[in-house]
LUMLUM-489408 format. One record per residue (C-alpha): x negated, y, z negated. Coordinates in steps of 0.5 Angstrom, whole numbers, padded with zeros to 4 digits, always signed. Example, Ala and Ser with C-alpha at 12.3 -4.5 7.8 and 13.67 -1.06 7.14 Angstrom:
-0025-0009-0016-0027-0002-0014
// end
This chain:
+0069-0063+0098+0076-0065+0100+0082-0061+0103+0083-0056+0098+0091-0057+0098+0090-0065+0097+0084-0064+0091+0090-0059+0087+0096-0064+0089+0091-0070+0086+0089-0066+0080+0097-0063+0079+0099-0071+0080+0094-0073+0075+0095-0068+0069+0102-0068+0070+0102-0076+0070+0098-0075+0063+0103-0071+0060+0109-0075+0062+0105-0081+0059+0103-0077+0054+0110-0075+0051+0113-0082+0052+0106-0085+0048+0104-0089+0054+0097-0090+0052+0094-0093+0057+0097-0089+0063+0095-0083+0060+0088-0085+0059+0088-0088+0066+0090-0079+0068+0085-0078+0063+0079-0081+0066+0082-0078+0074+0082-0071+0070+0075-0073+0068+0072-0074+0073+0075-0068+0077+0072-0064+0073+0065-0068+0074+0066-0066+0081+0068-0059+0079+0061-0057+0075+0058-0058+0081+0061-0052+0085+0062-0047+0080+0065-0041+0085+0070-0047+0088+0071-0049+0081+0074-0043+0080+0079-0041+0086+0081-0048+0085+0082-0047+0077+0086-0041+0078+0090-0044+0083+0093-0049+0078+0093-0043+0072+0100-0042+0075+0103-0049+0075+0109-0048+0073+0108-0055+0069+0106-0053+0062+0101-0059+0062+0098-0057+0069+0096-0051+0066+0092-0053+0059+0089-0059+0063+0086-0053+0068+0085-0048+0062+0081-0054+0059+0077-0055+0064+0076-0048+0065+0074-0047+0058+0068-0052+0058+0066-0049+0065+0065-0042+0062+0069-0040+0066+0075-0034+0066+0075-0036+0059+0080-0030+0057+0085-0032+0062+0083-0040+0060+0085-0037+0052+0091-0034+0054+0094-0040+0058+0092-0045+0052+0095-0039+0047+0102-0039+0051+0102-0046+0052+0101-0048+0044+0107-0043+0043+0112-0046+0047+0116-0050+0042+0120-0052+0048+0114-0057+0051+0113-0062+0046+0106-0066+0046+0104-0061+0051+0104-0055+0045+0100-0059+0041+0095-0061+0046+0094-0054+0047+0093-0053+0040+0088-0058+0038+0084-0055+0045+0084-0048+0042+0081-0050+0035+0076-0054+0038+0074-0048+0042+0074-0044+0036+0071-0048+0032+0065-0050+0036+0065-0045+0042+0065-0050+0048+0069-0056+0050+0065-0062+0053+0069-0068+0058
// end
């Protein structure tokens, strides 16, 4: 992979991006982030011990929506679920972060309910 700094700057712009998109119902720059998150996260099934210092980095965005994308993205990789779930519990609990909150919320009932997230 690419310089590590480089990767979680891309990443961090990505999520972010989406977000923003995402609050002002900019529909097609948020897809257009949404298939940049994806395809990091193609990237990131193939190393999982990468994936997982990556992932932990961008656990402490301060960035409300960096923090659901990598907590996502970690849930689906099977790993560091707990802290995964933590962050996505925090974030749906913040009435203060708009959309972000409902993302949360809508990726932790996914996780309930089926026990796995695909992307």
């Amino acid at each position: 992979m690419k310089n590590t700094n480089t990767l979680l700057e891309k990443y961090i712009s990505a999520a972010v991006t989406h977000g923003e998109a995402t609050l002002e119902g900019d529909g097609k720059t948020a897809n257009k982030q949404y298939a940049t998150l994806t395809k990091f996260y193609r990237k990131l099934e193939k190393d999982q011990s990468f994936a997982e210092v990556f992932l932990e980095e961008l656990f402490h965005h301060t960035n409300a929506s960096v923090r659901t994308w990598a907590a996502a993205h970690a849930l689906g990789l099977n790993l560091r679920t707990d802290k995964a779930l933590e962050i996505l519990q925090a974030v749906s609990e913040d009435r203060n972060i708009g959309v972000v909150r409902l993302d949360a919320e809508m990726i932790l009932r996914e996780w309930m309910k089926k026990g796995r997230l695909k992307f």
